[in-house]
C-alpha positions in Angstrom: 0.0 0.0 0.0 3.1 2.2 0.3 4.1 1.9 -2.9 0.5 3.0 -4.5 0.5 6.0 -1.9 3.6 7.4 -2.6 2.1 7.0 -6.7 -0.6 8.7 -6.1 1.0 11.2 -3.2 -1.3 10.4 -1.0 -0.9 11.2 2.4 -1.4 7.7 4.0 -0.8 4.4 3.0 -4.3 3.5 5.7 -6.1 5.7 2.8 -5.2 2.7 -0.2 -7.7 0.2 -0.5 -6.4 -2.9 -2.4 -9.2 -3.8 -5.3 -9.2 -6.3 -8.1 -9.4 -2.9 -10.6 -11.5 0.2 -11.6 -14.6 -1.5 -11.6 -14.6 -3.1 -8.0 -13.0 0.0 -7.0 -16.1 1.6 -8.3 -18.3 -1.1 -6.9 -17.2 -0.6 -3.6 -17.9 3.5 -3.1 -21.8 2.4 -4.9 -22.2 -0.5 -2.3 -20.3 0.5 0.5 -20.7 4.0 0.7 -23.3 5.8 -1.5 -26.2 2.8 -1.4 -26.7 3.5 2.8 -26.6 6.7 2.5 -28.7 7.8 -0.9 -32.4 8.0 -0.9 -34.8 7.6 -3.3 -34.6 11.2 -5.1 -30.9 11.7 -4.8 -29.0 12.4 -7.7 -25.5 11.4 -9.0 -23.7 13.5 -11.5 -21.7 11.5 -14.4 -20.9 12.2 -18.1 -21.2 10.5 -21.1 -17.3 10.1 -21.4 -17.7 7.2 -18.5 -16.3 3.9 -19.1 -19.3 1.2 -18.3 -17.2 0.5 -15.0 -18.5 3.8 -14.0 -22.2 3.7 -15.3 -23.2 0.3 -14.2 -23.1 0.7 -10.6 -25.2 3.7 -10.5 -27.9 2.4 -12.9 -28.2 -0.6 -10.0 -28.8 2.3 -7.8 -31.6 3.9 -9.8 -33.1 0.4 -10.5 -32.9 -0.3 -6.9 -33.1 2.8 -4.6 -34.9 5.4 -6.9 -32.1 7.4 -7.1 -31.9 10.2 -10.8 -28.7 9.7 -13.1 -28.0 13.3 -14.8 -26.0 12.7 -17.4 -23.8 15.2 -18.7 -22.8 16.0 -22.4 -19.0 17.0 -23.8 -18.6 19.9 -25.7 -18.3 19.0 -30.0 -15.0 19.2 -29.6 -15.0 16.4 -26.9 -13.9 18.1 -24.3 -15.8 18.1 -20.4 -16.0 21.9 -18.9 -15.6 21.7 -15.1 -18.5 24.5 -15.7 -20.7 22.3 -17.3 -20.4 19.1 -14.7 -20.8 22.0 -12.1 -23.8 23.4 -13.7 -26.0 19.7 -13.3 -25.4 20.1 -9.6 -28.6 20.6 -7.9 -29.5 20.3 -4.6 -30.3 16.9 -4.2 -26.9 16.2 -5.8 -25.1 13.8 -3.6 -22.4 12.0 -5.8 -20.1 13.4 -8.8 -18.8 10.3 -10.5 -16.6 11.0 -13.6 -13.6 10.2 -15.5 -10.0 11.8 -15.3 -9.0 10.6 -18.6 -11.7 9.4 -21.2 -10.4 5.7 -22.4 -12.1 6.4 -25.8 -11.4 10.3 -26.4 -8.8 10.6 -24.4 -10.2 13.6 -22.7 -8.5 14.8 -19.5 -11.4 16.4 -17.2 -10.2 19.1 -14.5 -11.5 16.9 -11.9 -9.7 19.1 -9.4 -11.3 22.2 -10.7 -15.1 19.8 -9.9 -14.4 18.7 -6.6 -12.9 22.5 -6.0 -16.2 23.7 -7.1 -18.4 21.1 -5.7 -19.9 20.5 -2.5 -20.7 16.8 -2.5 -18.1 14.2 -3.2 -16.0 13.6 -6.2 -15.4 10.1 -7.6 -12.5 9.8 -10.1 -12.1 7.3 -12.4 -8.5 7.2 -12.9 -7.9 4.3 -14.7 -6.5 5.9 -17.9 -4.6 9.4 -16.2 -2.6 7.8 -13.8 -0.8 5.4 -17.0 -0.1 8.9 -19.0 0.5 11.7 -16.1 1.4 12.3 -12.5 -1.5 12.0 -9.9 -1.7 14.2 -6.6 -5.0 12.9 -4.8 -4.7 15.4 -2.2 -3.7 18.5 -4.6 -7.1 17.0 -6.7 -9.2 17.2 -3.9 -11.2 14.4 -4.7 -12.6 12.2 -2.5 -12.2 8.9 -4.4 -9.7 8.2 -7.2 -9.7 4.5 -8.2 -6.8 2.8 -10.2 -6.3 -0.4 -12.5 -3.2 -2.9 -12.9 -3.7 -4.0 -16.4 -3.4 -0.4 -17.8 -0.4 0.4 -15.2 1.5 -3.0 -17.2 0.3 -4.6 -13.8 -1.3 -8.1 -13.7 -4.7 -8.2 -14.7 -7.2 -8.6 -11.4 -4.9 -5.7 -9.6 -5.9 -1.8 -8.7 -6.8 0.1 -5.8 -8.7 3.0 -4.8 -7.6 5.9 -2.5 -10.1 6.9 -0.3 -10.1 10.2 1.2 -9.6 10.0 4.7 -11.9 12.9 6.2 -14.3 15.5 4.6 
């Protein structure tokens, strides 16, 4: 765990939680965290850029808990405005869930400028930035930032997600 803090310059090694990849990661925040704590109602932020690891989980949450998927749009040029993923927070808004790096676009998403911005938690997927640039959890500000093996030239069934340790 030492070894994937120092990576993602986190501030504790207790913050790494060792995951089979992305989508466990991912798994684990819907089931563990956001299911006991979302009511029917709630909303959850994500964008279109998502990779299905980060769509699935919350579409078992609207199936099973009532709770509202708004879906955000990139711009024609593909990229994802902080602004606009800002601008679909509403007050019921409990969850931001989006990519760092799109793994079909490529699109990098300021998700430091969302969670700066935001005042619910963050979820970053970031399976694809971490391969192709440096990652400073705490300087992001997020409040989840999940990780894969297989795209890090790690074995496949290996990741991890750092879990912010107070908010």
């Amino acid at each position: 765990r030492h070894k994937v803090a120092r990576f993602l310059n986190a501030g504790s090694s207790d913050e790494i939680v060792f995951c089979t990849g992305s989508t466990e990661a991912i798994n684990l925040v819907s089931y563990a965290w956001a299911a006991p704590r979302l009511q029917p109602g709630d909303e959850i932020v994500l964008s279109v850029l998502e990779h299905h690891a980060n769509i699935v989980p919350w579409h078992f949450l609207r199936e099973r808990q009532g709770v509202v998927l708004k879906w955000v749009e990139p711009e024609p040029d593909g990229s994802l405005p902080a602004e606009k993923v800002l601008a679909a927070i509403g007050p019921r808004t409990k969850l931001i869930a989006v990519t760092h790096m799109s793994n079909v676009t490529g699109t990098v998403v300021d998700v430091g400028a969302i969670a700066r911005g935001a005042d619910v938690p963050v979820l970053a997927d970031g399976s694809q930035a971490s391969v192709h640039m440096p990652v400073d959890v705490g300087a992001l500000g997020v409040d989840f930032y999940c990780i894969t093996g297989h795209k890090l030239y790690g074995p496949s069934g290996s990741g991890a997600i750092w879990i912010r340790a107070e908010r």
